[in-house]
C-alpha positions as CSV (number, residue, x, y, z in Angstrom):
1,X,-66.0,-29.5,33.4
2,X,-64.3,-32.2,31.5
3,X,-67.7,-33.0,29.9
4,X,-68.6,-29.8,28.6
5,X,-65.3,-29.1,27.0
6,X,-65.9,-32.6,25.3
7,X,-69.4,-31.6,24.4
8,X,-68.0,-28.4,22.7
9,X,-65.3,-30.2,20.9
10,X,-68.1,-32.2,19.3
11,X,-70.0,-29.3,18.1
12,X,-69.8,-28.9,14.4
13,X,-69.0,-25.0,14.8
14,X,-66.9,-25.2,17.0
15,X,-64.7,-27.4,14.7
16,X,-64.9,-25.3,11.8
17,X,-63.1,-22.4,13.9
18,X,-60.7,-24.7,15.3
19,X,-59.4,-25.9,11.7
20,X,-59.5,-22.0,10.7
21,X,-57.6,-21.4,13.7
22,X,-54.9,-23.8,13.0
23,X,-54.9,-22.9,9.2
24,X,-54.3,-19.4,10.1
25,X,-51.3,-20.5,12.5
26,X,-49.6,-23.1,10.3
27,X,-49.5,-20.1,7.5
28,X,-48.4,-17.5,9.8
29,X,-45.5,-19.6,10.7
30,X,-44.6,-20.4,7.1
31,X,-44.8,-17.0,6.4
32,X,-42.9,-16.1,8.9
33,X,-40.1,-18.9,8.3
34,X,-40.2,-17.2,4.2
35,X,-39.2,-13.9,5.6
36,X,-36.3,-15.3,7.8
37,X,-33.3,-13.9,6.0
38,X,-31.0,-16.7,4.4
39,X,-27.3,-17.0,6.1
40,X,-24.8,-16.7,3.5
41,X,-22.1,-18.7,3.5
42,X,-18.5,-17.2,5.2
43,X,-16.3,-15.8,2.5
44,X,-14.2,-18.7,1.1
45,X,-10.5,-19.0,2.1
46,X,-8.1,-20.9,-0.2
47,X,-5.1,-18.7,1.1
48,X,-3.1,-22.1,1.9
49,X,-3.5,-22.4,-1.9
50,X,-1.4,-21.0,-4.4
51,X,-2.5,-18.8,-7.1
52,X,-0.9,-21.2,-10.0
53,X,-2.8,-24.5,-8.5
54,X,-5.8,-22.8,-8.4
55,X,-6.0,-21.3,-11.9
56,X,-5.2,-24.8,-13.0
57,X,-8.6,-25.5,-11.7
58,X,-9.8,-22.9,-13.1
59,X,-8.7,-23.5,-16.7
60,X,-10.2,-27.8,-16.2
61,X,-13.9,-26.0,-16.9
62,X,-14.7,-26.2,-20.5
63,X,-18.3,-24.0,-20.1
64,X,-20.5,-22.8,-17.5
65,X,-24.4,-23.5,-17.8
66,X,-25.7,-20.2,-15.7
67,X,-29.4,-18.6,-14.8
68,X,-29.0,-14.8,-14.8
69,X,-31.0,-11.6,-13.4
70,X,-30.4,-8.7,-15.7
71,X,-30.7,-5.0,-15.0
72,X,-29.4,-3.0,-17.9
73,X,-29.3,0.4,-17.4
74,X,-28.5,3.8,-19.8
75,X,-28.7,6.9,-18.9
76,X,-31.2,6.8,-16.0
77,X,-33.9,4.2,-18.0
78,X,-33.5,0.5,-16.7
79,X,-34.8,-2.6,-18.0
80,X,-34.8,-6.0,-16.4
81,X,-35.2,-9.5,-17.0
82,X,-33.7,-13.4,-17.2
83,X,-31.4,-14.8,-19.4
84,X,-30.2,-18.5,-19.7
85,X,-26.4,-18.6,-20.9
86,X,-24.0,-20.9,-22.2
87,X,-20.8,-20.1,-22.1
88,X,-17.5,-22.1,-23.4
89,X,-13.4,-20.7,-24.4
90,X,-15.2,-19.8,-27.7
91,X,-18.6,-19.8,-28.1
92,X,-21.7,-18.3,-26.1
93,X,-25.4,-18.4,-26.0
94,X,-27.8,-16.4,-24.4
95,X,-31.3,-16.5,-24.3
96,X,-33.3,-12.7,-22.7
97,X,-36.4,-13.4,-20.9
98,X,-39.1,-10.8,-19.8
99,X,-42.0,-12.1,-17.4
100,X,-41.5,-15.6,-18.9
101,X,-41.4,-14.9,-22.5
102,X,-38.6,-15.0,-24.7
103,X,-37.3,-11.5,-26.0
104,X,-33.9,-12.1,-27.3
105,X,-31.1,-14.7,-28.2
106,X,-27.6,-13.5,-28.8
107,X,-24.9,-16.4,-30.0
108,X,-21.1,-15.7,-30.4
109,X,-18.6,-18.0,-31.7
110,X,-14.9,-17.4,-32.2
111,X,-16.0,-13.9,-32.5
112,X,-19.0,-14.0,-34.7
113,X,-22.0,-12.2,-32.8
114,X,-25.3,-13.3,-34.1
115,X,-29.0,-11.5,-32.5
116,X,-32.6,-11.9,-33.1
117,X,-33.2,-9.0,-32.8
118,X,-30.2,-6.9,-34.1
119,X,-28.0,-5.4,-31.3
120,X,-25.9,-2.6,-31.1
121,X,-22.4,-2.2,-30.7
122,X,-22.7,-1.4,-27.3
123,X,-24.6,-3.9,-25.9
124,X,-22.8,-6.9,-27.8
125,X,-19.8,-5.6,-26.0
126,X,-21.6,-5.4,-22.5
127,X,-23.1,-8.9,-23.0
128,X,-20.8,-11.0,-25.0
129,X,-17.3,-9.4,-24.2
130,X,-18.7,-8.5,-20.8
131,X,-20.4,-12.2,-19.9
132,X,-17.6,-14.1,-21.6
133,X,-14.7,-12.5,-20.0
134,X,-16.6,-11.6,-16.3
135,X,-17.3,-15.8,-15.9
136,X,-14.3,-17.2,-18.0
137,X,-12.2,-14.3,-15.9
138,X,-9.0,-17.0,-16.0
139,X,-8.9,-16.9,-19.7
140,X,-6.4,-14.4,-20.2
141,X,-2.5,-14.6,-21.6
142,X,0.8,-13.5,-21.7
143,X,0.4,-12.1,-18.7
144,X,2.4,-10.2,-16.1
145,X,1.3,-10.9,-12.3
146,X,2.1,-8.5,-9.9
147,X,0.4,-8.6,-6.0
148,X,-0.3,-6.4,-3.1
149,X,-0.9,-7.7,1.0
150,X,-4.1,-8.6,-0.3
151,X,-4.5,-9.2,-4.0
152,X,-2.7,-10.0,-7.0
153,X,-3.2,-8.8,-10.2
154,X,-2.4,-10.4,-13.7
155,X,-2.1,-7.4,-16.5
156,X,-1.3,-7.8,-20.3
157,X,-1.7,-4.9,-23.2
158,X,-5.3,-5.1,-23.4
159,X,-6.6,-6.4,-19.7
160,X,-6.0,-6.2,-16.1
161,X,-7.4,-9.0,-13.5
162,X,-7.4,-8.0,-9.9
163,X,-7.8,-11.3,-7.8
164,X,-8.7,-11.3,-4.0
165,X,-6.1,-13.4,-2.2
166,X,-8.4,-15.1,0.6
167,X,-10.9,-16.3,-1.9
168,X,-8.8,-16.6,-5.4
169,X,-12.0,-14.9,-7.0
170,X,-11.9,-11.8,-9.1
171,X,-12.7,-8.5,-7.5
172,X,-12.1,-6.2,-10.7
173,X,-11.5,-6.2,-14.3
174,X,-10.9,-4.0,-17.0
175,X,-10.7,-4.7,-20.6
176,X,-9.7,-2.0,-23.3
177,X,-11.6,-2.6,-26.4
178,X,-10.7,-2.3,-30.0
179,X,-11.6,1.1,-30.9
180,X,-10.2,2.3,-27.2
181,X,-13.3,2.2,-24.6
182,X,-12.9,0.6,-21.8
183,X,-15.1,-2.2,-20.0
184,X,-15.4,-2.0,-16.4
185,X,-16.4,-5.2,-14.3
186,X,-16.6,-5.2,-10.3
187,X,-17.6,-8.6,-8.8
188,X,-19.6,-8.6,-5.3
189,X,-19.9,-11.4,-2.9
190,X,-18.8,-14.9,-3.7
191,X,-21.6,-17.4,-3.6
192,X,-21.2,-21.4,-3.3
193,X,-22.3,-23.9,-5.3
194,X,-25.2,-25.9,-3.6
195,X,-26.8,-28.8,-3.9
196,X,-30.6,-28.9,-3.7
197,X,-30.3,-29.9,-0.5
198,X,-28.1,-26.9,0.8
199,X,-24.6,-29.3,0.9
200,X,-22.2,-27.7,-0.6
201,X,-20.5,-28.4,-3.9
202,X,-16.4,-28.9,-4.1
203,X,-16.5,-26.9,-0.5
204,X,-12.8,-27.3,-0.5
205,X,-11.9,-26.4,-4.0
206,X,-12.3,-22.9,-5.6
207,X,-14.4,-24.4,-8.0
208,X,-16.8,-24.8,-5.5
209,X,-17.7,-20.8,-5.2
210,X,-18.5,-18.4,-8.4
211,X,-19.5,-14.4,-8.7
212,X,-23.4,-14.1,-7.3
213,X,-23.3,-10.8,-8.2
214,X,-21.3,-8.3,-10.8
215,X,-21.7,-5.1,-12.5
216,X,-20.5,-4.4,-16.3
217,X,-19.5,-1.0,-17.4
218,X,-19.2,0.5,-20.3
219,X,-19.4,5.0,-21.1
220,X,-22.8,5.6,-19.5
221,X,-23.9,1.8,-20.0
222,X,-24.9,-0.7,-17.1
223,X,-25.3,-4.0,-16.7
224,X,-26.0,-5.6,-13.3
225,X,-26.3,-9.3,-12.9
226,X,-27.3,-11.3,-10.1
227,X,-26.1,-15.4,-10.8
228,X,-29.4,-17.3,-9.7
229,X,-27.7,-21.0,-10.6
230,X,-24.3,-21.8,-11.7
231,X,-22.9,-25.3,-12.8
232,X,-20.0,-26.0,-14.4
233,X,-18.9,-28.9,-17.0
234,X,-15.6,-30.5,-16.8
């Protein structure tokens, strides 16, 4: 019995199916490992910090280097694609991808708005006012703070902040705009800076954790943006 076995091991056939076999299995089992949902990590919570110390982190980043999805979205027609940003106090750039080639590039500085091509009002406001102040969220003044059992919110005459308590992240914003519209952002799940071997990045700090996801708002204009990388300069 053991001889025969042997015998058709050795036949070259035989071999052929095995390896097919076993290159079937081994993809099967990658495949299989690919569609294994990725576990998130547990909502960050800095409640043992105060809100002061931790927009004094905050206000130590001097720009955010940032890999976007965006979904833009007027009434009922949508349009995705990438975009590449840098974003500083004063100055952004954005670069609009679609299916690997460039379609856009929108710069801002001290509140200069350049495109290639043109943009409209409206979408400078959803992209520069809406990007700048969504990620740079801490960068507001002369303030008044005011807090519930589970948020506080800082409000001045032209912007409210409404800051989850557990994670010191932003859960809503609304800026009113010069001529009197109103930009609505909503943040969704916090997501934590990794490196590219899954170890977190400043775990223990709220610089460690950003916005993965948030929606911009403006009439019957939408933005949704997914944050595929975030890193942060110092």
């Amino acid at each position: 019995m053991k001889r025969s076995n042997k015998l058709a091991y050795r036949n070259p056939e035989t071999r052929r199916r095995l390896r097919v076999a076993f290159i079937v299995l081994a993809f099967s089992c990658l495949l299989l490992a690919s569609c294994v949902p990725q576990i998130q990590p547990e909502k960050p919570n800095f409640e043992r910090l105060s809100l002061d110390d931790a927009l004094a982190q905050y206000k130590k980043i001097s720009s955010i280097n940032t890999v976007l999805g965006i979904e833009y979205e007027k009434n009922g027609g949508v349009m995705q694609g990438d975009g590449s940003l840098i974003i500083s106090r004063d100055k952004l750039s954005l670069r609009i991808y679609y299916l690997g080639f460039l379609q856009g590039e929108i710069t801002e500085e001290k509140g200069e708005v350049k495109s290639k091509p043109k943009i409209d009002r409206n979408k400078s406001d959803l992209l520069v006012n809406g990007l700048k102040s969504s990620l740079f969220w801490w960068n507001i003044n002369d303030y008044v703070r005011t807090e519930t059992d589970d948020s506080y919110e800082l409000r001045n005459n032209t912007r409210k902040v409404v800051i989850d308590k557990q994670s010191l992240l932003p859960v809503e914003q609304t800026i009113e705009l010069e001529n009197g519209d109103e930009l609505v952002i909503t943040y969704g799940r916090p997501a934590q800076r990794l490196t590219e071997d899954g170890r977190g990045i400043d775990a223990d700090s709220p610089l460690g954790w950003y916005p993965g996801r948030l929606n911009i708002q403006l009439r019957n204009y939408v933005v949704r943006i997914t944050v595929k990388s975030y890193e942060i300069t110092r």
